[in-house]
mmCIF file of the protein (N, C-alpha, C, O) and its ligand, coordinates in Angstrom:
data_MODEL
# 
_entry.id   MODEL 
# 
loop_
_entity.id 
_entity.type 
_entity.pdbx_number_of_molecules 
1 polymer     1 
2 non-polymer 1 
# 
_entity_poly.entity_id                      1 
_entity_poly.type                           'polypeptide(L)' 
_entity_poly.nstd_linkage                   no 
_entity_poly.nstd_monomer                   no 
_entity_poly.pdbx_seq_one_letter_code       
;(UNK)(UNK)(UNK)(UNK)(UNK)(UNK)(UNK)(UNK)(UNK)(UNK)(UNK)(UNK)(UNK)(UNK)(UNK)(UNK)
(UNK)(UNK)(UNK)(UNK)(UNK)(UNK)(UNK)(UNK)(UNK)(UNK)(UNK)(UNK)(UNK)(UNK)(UNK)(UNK)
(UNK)(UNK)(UNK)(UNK)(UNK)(UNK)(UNK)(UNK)(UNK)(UNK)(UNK)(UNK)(UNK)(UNK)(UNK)(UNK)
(UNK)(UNK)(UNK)
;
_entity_poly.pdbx_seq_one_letter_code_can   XXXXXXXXXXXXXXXXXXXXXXXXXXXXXXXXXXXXXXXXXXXXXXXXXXX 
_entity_poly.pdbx_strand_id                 A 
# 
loop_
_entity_poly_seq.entity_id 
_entity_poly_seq.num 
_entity_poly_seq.mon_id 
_entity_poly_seq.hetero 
1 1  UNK n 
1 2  UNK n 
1 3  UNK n 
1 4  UNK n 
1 5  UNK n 
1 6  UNK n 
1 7  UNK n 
1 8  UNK n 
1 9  UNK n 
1 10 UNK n 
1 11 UNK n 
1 12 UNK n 
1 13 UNK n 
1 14 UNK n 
1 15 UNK n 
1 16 UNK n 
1 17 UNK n 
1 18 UNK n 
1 19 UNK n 
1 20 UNK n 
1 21 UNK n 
1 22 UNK n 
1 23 UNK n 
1 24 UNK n 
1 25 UNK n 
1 26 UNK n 
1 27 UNK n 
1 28 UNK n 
1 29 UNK n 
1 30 UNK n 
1 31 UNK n 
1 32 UNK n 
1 33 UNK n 
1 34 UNK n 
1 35 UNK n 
1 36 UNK n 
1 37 UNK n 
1 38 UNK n 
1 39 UNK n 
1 40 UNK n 
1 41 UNK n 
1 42 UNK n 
1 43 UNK n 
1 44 UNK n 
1 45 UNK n 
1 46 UNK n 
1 47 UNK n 
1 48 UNK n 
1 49 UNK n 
1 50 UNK n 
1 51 UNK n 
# 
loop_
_struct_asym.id 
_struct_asym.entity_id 
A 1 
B 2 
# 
loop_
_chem_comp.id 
_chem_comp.type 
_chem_comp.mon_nstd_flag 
UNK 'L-peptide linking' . 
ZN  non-polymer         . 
# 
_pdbx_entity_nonpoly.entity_id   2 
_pdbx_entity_nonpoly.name        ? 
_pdbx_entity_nonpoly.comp_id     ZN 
# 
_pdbx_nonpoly_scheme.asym_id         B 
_pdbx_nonpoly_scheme.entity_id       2 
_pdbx_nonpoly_scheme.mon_id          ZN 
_pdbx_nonpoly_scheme.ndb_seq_num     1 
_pdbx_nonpoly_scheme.pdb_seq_num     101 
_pdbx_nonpoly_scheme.auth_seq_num    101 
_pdbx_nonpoly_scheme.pdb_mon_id      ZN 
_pdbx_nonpoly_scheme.auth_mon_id     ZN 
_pdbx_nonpoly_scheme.pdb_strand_id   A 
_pdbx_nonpoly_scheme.pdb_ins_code    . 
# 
loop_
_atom_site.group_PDB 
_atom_site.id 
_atom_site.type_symbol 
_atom_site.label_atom_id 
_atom_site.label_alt_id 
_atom_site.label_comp_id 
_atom_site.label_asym_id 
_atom_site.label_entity_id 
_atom_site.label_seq_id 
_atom_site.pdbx_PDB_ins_code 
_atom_site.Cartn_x 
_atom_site.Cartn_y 
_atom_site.Cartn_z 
_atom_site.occupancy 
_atom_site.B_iso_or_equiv 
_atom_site.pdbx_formal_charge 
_atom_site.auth_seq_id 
_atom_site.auth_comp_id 
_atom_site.auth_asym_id 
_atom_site.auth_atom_id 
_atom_site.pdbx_PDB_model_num 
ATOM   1   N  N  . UNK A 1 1  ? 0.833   -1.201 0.000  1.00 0.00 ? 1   UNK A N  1 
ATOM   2   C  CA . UNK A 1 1  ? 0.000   0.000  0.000  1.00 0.00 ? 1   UNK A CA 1 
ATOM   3   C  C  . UNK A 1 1  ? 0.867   1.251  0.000  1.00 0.00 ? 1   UNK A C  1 
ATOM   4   O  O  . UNK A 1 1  ? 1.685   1.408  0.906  1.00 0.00 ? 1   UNK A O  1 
ATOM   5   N  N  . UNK A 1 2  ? 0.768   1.891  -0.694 1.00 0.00 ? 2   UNK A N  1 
ATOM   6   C  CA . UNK A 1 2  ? 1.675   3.272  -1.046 1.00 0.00 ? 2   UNK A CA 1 
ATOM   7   C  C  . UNK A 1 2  ? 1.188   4.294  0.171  1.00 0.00 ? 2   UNK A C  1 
ATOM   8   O  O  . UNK A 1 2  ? 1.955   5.257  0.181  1.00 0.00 ? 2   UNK A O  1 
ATOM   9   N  N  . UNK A 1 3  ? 0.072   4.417  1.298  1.00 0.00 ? 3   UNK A N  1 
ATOM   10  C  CA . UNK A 1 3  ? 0.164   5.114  2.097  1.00 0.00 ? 3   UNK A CA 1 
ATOM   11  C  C  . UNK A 1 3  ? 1.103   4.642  3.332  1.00 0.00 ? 3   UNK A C  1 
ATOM   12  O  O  . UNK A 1 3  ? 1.520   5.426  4.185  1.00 0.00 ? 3   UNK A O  1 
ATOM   13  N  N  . UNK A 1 4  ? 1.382   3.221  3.309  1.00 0.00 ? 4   UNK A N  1 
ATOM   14  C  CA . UNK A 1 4  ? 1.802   2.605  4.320  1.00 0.00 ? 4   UNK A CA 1 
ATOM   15  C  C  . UNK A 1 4  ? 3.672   2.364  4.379  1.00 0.00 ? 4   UNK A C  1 
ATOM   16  O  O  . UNK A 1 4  ? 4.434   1.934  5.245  1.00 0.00 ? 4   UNK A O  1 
ATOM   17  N  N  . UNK A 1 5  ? 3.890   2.988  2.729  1.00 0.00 ? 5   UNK A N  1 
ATOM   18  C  CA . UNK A 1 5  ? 5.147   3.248  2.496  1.00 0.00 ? 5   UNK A CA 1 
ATOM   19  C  C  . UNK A 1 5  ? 5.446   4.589  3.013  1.00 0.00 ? 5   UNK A C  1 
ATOM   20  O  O  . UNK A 1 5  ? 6.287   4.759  3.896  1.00 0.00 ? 5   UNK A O  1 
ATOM   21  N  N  . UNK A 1 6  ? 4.766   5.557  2.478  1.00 0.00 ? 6   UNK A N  1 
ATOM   22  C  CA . UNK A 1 6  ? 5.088   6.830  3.077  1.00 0.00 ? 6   UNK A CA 1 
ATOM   23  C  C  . UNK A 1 6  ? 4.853   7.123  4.672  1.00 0.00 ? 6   UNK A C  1 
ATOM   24  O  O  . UNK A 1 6  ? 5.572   7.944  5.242  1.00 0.00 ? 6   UNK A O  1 
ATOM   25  N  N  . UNK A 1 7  ? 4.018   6.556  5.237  1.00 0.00 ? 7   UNK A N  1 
ATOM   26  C  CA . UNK A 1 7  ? 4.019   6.610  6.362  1.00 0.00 ? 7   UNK A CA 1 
ATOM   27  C  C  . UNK A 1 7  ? 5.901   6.026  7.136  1.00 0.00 ? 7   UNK A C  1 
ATOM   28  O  O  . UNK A 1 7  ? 6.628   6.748  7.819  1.00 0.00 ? 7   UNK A O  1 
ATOM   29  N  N  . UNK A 1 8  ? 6.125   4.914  6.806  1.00 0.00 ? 8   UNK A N  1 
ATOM   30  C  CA . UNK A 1 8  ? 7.378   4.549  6.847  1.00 0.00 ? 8   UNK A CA 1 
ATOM   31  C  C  . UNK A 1 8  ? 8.627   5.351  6.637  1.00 0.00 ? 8   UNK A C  1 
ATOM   32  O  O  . UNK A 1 8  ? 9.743   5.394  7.156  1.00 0.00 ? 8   UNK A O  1 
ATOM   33  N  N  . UNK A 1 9  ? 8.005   5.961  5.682  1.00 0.00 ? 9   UNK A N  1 
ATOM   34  C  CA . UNK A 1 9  ? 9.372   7.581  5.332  1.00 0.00 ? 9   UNK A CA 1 
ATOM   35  C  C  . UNK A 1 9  ? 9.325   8.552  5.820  1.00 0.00 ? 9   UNK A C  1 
ATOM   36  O  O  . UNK A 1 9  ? 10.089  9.444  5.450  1.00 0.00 ? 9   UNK A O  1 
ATOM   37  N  N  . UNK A 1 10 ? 8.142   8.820  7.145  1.00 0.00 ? 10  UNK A N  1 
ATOM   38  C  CA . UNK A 1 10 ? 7.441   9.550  8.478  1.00 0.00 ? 10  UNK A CA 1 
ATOM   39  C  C  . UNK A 1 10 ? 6.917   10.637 7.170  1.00 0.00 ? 10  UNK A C  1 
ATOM   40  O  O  . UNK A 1 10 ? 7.523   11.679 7.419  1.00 0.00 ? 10  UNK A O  1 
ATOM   41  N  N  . UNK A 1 11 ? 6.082   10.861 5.912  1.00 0.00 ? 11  UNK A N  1 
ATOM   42  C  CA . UNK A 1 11 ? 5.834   11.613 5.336  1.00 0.00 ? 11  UNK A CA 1 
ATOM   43  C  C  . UNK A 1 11 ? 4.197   11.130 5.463  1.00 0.00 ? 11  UNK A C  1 
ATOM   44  O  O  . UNK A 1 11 ? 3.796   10.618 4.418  1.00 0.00 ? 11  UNK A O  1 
ATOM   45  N  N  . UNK A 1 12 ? 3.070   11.210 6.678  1.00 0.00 ? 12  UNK A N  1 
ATOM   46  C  CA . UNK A 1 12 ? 1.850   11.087 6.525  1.00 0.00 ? 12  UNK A CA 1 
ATOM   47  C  C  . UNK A 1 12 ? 0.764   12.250 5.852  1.00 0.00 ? 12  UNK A C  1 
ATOM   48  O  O  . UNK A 1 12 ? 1.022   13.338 5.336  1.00 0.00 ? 12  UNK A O  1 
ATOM   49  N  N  . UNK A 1 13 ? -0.215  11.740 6.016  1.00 0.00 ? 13  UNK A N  1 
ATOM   50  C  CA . UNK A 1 13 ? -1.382  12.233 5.533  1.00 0.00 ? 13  UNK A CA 1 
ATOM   51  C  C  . UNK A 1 13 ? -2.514  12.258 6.724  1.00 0.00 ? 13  UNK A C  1 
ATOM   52  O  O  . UNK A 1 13 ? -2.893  11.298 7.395  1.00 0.00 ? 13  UNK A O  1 
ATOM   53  N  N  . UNK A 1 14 ? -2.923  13.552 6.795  1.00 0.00 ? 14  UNK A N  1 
ATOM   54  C  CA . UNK A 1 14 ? -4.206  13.461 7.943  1.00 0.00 ? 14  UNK A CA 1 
ATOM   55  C  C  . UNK A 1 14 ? -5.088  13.911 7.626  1.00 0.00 ? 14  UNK A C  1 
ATOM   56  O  O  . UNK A 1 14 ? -5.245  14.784 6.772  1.00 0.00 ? 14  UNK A O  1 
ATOM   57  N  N  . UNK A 1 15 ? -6.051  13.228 8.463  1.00 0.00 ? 15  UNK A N  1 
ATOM   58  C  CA . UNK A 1 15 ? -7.617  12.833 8.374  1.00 0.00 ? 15  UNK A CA 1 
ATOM   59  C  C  . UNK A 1 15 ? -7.862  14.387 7.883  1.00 0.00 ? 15  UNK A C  1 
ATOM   60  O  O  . UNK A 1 15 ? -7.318  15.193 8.637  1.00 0.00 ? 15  UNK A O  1 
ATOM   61  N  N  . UNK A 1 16 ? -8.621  15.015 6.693  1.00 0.00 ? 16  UNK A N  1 
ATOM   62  C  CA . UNK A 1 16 ? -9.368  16.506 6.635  1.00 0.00 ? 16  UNK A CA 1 
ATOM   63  C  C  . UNK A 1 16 ? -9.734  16.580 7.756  1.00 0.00 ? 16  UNK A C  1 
ATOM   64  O  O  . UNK A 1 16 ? -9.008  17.076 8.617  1.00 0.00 ? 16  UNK A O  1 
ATOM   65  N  N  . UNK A 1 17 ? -10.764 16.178 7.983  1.00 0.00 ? 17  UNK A N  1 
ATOM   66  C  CA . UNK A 1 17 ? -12.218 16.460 8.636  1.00 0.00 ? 17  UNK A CA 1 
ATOM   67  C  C  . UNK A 1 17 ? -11.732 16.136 10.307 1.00 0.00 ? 17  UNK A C  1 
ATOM   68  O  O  . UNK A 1 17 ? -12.553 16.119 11.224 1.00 0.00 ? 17  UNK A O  1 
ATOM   69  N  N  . UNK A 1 18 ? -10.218 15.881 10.504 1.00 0.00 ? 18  UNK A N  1 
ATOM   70  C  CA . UNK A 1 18 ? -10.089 15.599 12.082 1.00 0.00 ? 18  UNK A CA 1 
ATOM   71  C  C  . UNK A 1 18 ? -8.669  17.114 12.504 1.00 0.00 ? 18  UNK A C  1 
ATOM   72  O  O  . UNK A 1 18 ? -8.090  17.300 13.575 1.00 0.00 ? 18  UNK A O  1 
ATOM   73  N  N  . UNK A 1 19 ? -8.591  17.576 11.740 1.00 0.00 ? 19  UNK A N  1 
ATOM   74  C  CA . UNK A 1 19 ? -7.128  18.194 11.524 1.00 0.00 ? 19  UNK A CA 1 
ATOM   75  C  C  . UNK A 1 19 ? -8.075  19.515 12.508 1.00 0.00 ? 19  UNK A C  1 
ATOM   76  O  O  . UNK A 1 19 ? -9.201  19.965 12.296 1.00 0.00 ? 19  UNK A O  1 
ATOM   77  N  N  . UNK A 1 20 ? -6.870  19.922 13.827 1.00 0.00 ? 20  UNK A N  1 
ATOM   78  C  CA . UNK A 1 20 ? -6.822  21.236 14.198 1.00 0.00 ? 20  UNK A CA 1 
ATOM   79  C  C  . UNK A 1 20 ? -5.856  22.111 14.632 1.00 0.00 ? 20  UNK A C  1 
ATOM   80  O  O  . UNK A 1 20 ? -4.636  21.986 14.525 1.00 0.00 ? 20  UNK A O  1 
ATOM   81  N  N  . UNK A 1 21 ? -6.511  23.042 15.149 1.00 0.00 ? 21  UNK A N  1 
ATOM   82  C  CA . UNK A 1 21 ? -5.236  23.833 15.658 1.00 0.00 ? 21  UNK A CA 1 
ATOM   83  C  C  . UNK A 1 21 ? -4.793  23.849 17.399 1.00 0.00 ? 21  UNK A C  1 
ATOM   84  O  O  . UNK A 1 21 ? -5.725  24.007 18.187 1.00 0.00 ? 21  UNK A O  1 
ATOM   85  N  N  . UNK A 1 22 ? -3.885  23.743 17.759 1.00 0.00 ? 22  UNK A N  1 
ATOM   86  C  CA . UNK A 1 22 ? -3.564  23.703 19.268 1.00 0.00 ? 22  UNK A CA 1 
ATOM   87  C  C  . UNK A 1 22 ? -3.099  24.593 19.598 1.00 0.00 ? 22  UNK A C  1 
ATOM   88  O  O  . UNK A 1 22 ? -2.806  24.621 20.794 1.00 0.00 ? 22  UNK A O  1 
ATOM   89  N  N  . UNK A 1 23 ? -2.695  26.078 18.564 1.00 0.00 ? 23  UNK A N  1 
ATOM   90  C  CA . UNK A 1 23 ? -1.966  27.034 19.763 1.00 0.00 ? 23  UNK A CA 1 
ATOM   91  C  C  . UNK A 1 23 ? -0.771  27.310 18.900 1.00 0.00 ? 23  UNK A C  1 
ATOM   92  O  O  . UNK A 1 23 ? -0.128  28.358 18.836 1.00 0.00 ? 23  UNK A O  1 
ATOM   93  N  N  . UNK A 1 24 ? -0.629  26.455 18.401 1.00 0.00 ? 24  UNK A N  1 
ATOM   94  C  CA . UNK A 1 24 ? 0.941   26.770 17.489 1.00 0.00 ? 24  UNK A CA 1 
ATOM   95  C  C  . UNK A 1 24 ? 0.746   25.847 16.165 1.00 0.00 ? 24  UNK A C  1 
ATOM   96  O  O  . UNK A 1 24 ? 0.988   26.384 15.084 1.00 0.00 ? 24  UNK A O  1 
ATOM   97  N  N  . UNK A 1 25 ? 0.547   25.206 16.174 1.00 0.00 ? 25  UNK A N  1 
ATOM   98  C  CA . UNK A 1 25 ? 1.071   24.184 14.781 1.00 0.00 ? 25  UNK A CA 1 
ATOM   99  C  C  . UNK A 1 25 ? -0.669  22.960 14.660 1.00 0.00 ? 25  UNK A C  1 
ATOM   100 O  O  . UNK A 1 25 ? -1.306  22.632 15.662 1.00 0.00 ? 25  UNK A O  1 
ATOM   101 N  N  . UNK A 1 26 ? -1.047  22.527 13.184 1.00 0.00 ? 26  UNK A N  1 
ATOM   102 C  CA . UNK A 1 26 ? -2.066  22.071 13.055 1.00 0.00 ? 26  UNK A CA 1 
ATOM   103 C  C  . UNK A 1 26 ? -1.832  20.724 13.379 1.00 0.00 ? 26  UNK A C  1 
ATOM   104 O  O  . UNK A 1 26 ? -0.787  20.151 13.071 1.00 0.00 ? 26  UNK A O  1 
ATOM   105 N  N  . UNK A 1 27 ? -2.572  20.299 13.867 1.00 0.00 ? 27  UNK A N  1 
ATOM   106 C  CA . UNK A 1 27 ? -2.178  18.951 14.367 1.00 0.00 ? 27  UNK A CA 1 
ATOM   107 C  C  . UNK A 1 27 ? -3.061  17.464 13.854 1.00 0.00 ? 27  UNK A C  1 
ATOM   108 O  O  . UNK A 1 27 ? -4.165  17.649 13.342 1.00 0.00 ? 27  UNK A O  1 
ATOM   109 N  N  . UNK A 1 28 ? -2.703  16.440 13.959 1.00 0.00 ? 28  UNK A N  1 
ATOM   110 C  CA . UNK A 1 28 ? -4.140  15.116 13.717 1.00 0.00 ? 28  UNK A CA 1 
ATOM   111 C  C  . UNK A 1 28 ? -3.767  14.076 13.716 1.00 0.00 ? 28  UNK A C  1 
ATOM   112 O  O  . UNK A 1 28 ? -2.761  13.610 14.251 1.00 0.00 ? 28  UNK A O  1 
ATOM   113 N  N  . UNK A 1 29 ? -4.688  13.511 12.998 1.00 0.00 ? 29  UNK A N  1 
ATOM   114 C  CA . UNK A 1 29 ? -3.880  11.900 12.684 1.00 0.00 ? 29  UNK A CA 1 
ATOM   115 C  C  . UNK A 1 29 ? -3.769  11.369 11.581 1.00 0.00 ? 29  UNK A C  1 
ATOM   116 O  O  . UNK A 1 29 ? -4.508  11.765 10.680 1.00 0.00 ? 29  UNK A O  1 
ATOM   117 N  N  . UNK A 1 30 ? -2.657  10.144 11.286 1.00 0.00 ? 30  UNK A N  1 
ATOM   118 C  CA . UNK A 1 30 ? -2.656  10.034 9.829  1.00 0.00 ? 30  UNK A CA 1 
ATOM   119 C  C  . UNK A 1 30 ? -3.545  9.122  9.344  1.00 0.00 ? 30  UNK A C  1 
ATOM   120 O  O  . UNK A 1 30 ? -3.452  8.072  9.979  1.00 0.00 ? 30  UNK A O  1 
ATOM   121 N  N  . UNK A 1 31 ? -4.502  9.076  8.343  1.00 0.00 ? 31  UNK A N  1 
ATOM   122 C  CA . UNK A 1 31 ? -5.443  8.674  8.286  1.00 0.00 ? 31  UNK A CA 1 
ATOM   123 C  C  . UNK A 1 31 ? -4.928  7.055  7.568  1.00 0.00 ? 31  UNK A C  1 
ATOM   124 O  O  . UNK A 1 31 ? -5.615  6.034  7.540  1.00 0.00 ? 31  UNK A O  1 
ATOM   125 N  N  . UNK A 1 32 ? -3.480  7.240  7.019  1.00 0.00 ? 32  UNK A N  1 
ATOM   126 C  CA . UNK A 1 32 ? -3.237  5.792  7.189  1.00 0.00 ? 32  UNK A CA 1 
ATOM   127 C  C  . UNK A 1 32 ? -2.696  4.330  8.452  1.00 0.00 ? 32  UNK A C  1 
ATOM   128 O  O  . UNK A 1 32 ? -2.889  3.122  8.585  1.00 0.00 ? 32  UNK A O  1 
ATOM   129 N  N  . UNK A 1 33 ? -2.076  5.256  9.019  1.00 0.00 ? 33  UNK A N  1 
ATOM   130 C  CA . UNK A 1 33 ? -1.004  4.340  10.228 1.00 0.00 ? 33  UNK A CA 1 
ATOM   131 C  C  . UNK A 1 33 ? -1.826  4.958  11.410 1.00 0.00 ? 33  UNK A C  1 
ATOM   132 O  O  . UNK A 1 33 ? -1.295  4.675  12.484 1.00 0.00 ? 33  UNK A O  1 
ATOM   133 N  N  . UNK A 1 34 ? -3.082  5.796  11.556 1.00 0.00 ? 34  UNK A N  1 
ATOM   134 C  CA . UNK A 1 34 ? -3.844  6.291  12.942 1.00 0.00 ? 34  UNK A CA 1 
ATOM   135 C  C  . UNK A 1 34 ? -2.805  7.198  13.943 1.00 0.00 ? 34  UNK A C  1 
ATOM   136 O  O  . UNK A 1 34 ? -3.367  7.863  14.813 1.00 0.00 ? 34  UNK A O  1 
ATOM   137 N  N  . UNK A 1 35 ? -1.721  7.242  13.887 1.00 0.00 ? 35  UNK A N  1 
ATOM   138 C  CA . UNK A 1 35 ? -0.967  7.709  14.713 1.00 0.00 ? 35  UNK A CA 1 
ATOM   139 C  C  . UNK A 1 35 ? -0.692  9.450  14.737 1.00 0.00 ? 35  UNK A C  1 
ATOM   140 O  O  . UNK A 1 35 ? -0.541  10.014 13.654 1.00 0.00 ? 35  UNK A O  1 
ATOM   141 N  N  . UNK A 1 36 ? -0.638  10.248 16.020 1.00 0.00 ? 36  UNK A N  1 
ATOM   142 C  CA . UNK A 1 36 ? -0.411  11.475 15.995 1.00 0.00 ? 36  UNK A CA 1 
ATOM   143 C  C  . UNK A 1 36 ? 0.210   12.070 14.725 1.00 0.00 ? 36  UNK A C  1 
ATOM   144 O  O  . UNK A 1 36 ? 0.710   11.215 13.993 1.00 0.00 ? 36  UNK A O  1 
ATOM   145 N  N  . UNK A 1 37 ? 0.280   13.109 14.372 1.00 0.00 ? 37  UNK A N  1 
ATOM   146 C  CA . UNK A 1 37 ? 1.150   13.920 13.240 1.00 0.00 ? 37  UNK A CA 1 
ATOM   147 C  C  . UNK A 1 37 ? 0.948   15.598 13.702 1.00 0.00 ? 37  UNK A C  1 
ATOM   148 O  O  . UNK A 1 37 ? 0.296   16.152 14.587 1.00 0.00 ? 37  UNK A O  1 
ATOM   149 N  N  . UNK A 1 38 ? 1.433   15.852 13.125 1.00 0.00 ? 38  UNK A N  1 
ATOM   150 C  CA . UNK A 1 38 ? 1.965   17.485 13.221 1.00 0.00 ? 38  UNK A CA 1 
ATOM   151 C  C  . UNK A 1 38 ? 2.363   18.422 11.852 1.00 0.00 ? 38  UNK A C  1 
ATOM   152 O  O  . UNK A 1 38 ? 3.378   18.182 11.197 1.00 0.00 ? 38  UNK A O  1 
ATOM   153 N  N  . UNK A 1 39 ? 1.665   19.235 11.604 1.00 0.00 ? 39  UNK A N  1 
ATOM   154 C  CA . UNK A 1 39 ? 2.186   20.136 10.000 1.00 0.00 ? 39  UNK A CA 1 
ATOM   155 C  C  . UNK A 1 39 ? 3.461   20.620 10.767 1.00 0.00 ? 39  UNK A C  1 
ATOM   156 O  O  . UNK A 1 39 ? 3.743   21.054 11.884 1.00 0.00 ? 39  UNK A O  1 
ATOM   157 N  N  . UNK A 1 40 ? 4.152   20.285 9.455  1.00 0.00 ? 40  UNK A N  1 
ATOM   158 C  CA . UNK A 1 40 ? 5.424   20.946 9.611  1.00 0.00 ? 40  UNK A CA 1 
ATOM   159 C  C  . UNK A 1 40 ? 4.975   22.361 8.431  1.00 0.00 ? 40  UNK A C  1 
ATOM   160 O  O  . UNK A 1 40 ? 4.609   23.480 8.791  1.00 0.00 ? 40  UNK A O  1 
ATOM   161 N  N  . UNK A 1 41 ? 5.122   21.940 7.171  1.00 0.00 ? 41  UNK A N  1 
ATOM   162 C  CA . UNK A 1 41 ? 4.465   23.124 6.511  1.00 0.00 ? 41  UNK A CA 1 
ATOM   163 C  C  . UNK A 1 41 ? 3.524   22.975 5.582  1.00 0.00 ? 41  UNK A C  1 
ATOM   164 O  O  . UNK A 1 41 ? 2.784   22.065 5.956  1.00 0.00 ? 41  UNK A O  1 
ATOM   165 N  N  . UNK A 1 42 ? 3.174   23.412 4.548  1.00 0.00 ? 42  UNK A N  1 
ATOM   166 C  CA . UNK A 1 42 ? 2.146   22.780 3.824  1.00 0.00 ? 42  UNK A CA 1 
ATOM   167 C  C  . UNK A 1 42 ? 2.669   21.714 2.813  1.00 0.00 ? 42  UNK A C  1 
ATOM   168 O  O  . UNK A 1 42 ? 3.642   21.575 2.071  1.00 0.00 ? 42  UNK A O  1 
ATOM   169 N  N  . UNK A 1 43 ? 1.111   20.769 3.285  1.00 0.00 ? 43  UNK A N  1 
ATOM   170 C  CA . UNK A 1 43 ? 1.517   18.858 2.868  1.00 0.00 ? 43  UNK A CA 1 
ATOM   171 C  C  . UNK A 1 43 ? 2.132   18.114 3.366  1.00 0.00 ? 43  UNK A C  1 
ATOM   172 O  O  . UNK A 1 43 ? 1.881   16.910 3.317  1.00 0.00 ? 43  UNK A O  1 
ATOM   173 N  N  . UNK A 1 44 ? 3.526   18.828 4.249  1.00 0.00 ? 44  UNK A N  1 
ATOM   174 C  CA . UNK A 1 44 ? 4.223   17.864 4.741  1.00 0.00 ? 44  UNK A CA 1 
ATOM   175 C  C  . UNK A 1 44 ? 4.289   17.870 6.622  1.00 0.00 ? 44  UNK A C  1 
ATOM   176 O  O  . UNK A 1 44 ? 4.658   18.513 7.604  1.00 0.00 ? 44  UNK A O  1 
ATOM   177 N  N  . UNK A 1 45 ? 3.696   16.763 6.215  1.00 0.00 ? 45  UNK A N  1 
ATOM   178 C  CA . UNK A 1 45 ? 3.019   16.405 7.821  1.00 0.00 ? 45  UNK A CA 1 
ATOM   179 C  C  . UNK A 1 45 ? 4.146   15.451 8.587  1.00 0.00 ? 45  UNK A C  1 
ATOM   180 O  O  . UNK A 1 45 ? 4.759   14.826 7.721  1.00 0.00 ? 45  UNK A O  1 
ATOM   181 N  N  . UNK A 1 46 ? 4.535   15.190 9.675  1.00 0.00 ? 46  UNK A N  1 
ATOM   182 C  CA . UNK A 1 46 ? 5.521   14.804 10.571 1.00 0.00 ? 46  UNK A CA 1 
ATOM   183 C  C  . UNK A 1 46 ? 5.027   14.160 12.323 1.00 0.00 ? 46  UNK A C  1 
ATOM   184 O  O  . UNK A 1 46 ? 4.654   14.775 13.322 1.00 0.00 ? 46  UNK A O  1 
ATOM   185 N  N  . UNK A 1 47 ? 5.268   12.553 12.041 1.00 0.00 ? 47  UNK A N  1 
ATOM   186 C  CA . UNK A 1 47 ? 5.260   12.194 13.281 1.00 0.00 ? 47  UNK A CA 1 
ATOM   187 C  C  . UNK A 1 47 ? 5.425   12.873 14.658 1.00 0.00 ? 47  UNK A C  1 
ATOM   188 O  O  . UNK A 1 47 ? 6.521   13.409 14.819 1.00 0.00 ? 47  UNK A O  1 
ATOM   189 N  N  . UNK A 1 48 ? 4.414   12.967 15.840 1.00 0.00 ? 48  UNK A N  1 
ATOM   190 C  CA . UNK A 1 48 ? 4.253   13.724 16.751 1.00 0.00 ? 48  UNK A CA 1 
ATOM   191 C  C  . UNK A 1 48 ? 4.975   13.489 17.649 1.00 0.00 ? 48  UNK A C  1 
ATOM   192 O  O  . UNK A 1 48 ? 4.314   12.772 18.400 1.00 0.00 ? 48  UNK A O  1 
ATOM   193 N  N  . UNK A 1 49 ? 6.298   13.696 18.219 1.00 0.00 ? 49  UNK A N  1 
ATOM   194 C  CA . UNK A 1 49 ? 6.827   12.537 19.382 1.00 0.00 ? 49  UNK A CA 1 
ATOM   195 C  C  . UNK A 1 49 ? 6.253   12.822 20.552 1.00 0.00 ? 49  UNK A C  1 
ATOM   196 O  O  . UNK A 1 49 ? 6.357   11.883 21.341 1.00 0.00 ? 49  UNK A O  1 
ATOM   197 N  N  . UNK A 1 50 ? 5.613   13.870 21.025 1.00 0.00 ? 50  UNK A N  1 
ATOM   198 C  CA . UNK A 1 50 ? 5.441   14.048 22.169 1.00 0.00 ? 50  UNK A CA 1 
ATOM   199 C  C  . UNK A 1 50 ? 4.053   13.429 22.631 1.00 0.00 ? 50  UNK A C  1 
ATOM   200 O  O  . UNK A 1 50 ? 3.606   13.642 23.758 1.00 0.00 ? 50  UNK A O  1 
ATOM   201 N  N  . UNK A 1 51 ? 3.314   12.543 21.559 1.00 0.00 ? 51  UNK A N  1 
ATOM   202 C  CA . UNK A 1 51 ? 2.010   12.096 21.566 1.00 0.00 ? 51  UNK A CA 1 
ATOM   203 C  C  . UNK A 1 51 ? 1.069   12.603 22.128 1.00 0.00 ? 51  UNK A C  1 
ATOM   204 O  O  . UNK A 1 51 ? -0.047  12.091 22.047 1.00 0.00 ? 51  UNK A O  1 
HETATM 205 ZN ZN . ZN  B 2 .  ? 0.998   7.630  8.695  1.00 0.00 2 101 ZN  A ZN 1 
# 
């Protein structure tokens, strides 16, 4: 599955309809691997470490 590759290259994709803002940076989940993410800038979204 080509989302499950990029997820692997920490380059996800998040949910539209779950994506917000916290204060500083848009935040969600990736709608392939479920796991936290974080915009870094536009499109390119980045594993959350601080969960
Ligand atoms: Zn992912």
């Amino acid at each position: 599955m080509v989302g499950r590759l990029r997820c692997m290259l920490n380059w996800h994709a998040p949910r539209r309809n779950a994506v917000r803002w916290d204060g500083d940076n848009f935040v969600g989940h990736c709608r392939n691997c479920e796991k936290p993410i974080l915009r870094l800038r536009k499109r390119r979204w980045a594993l959350r470490e601080d969960g």
